[in-house]
C-alpha positions in Angstrom: 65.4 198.4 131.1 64.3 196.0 128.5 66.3 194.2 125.2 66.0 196.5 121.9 66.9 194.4 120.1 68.8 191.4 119.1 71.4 190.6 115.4 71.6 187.6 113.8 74.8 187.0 111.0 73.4 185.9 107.6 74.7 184.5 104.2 71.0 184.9 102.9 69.4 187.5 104.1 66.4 187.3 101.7 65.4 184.2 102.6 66.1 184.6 106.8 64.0 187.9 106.4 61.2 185.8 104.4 61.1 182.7 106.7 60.3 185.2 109.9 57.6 187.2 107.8 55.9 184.4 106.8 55.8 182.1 110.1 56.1 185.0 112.4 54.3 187.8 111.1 57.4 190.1 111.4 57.2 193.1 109.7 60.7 194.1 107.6 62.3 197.4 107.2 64.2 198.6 104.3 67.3 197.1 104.2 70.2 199.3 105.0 73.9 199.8 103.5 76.0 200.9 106.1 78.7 203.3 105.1 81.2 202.8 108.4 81.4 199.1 107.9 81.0 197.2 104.9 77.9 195.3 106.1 74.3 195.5 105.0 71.4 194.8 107.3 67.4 194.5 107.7 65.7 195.2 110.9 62.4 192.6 111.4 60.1 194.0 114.1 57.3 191.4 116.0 54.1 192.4 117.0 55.0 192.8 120.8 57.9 195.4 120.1 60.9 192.8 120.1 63.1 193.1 117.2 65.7 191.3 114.9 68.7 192.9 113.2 69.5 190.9 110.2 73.0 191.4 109.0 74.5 190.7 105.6 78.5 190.5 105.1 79.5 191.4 101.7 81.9 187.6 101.9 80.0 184.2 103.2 80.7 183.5 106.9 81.0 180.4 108.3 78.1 178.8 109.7 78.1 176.2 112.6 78.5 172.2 111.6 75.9 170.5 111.9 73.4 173.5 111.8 72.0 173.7 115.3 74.5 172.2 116.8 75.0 173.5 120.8 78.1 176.3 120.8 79.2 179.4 122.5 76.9 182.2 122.2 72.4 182.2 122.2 71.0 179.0 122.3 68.1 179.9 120.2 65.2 182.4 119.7 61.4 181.3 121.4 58.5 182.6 120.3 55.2 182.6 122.5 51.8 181.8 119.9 49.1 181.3 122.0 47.6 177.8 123.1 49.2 174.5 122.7 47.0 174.2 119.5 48.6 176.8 117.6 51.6 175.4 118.4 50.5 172.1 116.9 49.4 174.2 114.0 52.0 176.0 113.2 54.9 173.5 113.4 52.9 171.3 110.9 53.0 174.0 108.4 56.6 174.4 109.0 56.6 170.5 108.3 54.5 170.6 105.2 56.7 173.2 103.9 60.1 171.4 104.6 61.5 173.3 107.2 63.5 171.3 109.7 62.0 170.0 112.8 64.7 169.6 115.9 61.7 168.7 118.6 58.9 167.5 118.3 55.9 169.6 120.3 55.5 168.3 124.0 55.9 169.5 127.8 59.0 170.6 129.1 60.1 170.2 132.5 59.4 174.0 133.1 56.0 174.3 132.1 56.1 174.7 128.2 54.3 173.1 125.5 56.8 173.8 122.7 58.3 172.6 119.8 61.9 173.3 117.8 62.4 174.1 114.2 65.7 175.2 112.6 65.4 178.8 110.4 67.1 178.9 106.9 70.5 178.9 108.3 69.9 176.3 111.0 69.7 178.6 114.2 67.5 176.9 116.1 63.7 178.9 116.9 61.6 177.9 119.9 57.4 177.4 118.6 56.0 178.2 122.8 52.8 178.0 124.7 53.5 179.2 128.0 50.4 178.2 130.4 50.0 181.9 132.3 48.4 180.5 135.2 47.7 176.6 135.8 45.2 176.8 139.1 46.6 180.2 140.1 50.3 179.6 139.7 52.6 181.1 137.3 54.5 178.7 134.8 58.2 178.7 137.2 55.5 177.6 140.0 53.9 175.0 138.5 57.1 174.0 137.4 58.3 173.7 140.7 55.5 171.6 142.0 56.5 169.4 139.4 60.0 168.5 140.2 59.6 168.5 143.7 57.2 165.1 143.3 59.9 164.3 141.0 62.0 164.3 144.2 59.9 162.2 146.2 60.8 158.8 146.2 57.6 156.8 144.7 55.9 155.6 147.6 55.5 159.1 149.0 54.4 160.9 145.5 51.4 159.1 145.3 50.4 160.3 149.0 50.8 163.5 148.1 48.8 163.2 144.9 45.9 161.5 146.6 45.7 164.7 149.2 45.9 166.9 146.6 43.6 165.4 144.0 41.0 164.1 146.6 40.5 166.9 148.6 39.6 169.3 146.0 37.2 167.1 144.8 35.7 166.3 148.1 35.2 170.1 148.6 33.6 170.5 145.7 31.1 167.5 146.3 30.2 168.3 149.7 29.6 172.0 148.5 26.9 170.4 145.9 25.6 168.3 148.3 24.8 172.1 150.7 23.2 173.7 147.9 21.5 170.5 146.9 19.8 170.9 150.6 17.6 174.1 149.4 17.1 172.7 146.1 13.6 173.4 146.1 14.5 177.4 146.1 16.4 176.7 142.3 15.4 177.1 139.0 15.0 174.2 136.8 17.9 174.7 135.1 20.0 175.3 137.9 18.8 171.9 139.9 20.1 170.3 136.4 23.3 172.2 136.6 23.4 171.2 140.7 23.1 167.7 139.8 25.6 167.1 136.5 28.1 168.8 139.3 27.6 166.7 142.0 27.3 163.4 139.5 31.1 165.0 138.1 32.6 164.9 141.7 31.4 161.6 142.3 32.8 159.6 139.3 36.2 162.0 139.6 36.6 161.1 143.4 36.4 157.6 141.9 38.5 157.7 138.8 41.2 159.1 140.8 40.8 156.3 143.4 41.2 154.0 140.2 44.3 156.0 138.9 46.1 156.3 142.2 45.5 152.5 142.8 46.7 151.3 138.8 50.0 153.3 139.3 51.0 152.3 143.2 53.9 150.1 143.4 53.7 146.6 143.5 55.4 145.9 146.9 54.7 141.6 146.6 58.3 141.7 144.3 
């Protein structure tokens, strides 16, 4: 089962059906005069298969005060672009040209890079990177490594971030410092490669000592 797709109310159809062609690469049908009810409607279709039913009352409908404003009914409309750079890109174009900017691009809690921008009639459209996999976990995984040290009182998140940081970092070291032992067996280049690695786990063993020791609490107050 999937979502075919989902309709959006208009009072200006033209300019809701350019706004999603032009920042969104949606490619729009022929508009459409139904006969059963006295509506109009054009049907935008994304490159993934996901599509948006634009309809078009023949009287203006009232639109929500302020524009964007949280009611009953869908929130908003996200759309995934690639790396955290597009998004960067692409909601400075939407800038330059005077759309509407609700959020400005950062993390979310969940695992997004993302930003917020208001269409022509103020529904409010999600600009998403979602990271696939951050060190083998999915973004709801990563997301819930995140609140749990949320949860831990401050004391104990630092702990846990010291084990986790440090002993990657040590693995990777002492596995340098293995290979380093039948050196003489490597190419040139790769006894250059050997090296830069095991020079890179030394100073970031120590600027996470640093880090871990510039945020612990001060416990002399």
């Amino acid at each position: 089962m999937r979502v075919e797709h989902v309709a959006l109310w208009t009072n200006q159809p033209e300019q809701m059906r350019d706004f999603y062609v032009r920042y969104f690469h949606a490619q729009a049908g022929a508009r459409t005069q139904h006969t059963a009810a006295p509506f109009a409607s054009v049907m935008l279709a994304f490159a993934d298969g996901a599509r948006l039913e634009l309809l078009h009352a023949p009287e203006p409908l009232p639109a929500p005060s302020p524009p964007g404003a949280p009611a009953v009914g869908f929130a908003h409309i996200a759309f995934t672009v690639g790396a955290a750079e597009q998004v960067d890109a692409l909601t400075a174009q939407l800038r330059r040209d005077g759309i509407v900017i609700a959020d400005e691009p950062r993390w979310t809690g969940d695992g997004y890079y993302e930003s917020t921008v208001h269409d022509p009639d103020g529904n409010r459209v999600e600009i998403t990177a979602v990271p696939a996999e951050i060190g083998g976990l999915n973004a709801a995984e990563f997301a819930a490594i995140v609140e749990g040290l949320r949860a831990l009182p401050l004391e104990l998140r630092w702990g846990h971030i010291a084990h986790d940081l440090r002993n990657p970092v040590s693995l990777i070291g002492a596995s340098a410092q293995l290979l380093a032992m039948a050196a003489d067996k490597l190419e040139p280049e790769d006894r250059q490669i050997l090296s830069i690695l095991e020079n890179a786990a030394d100073r970031l063993h120590t600027l996470i000592d640093a880090y871990i020791e510039a945020h612990k609490p001060d416990t002399s107050v």
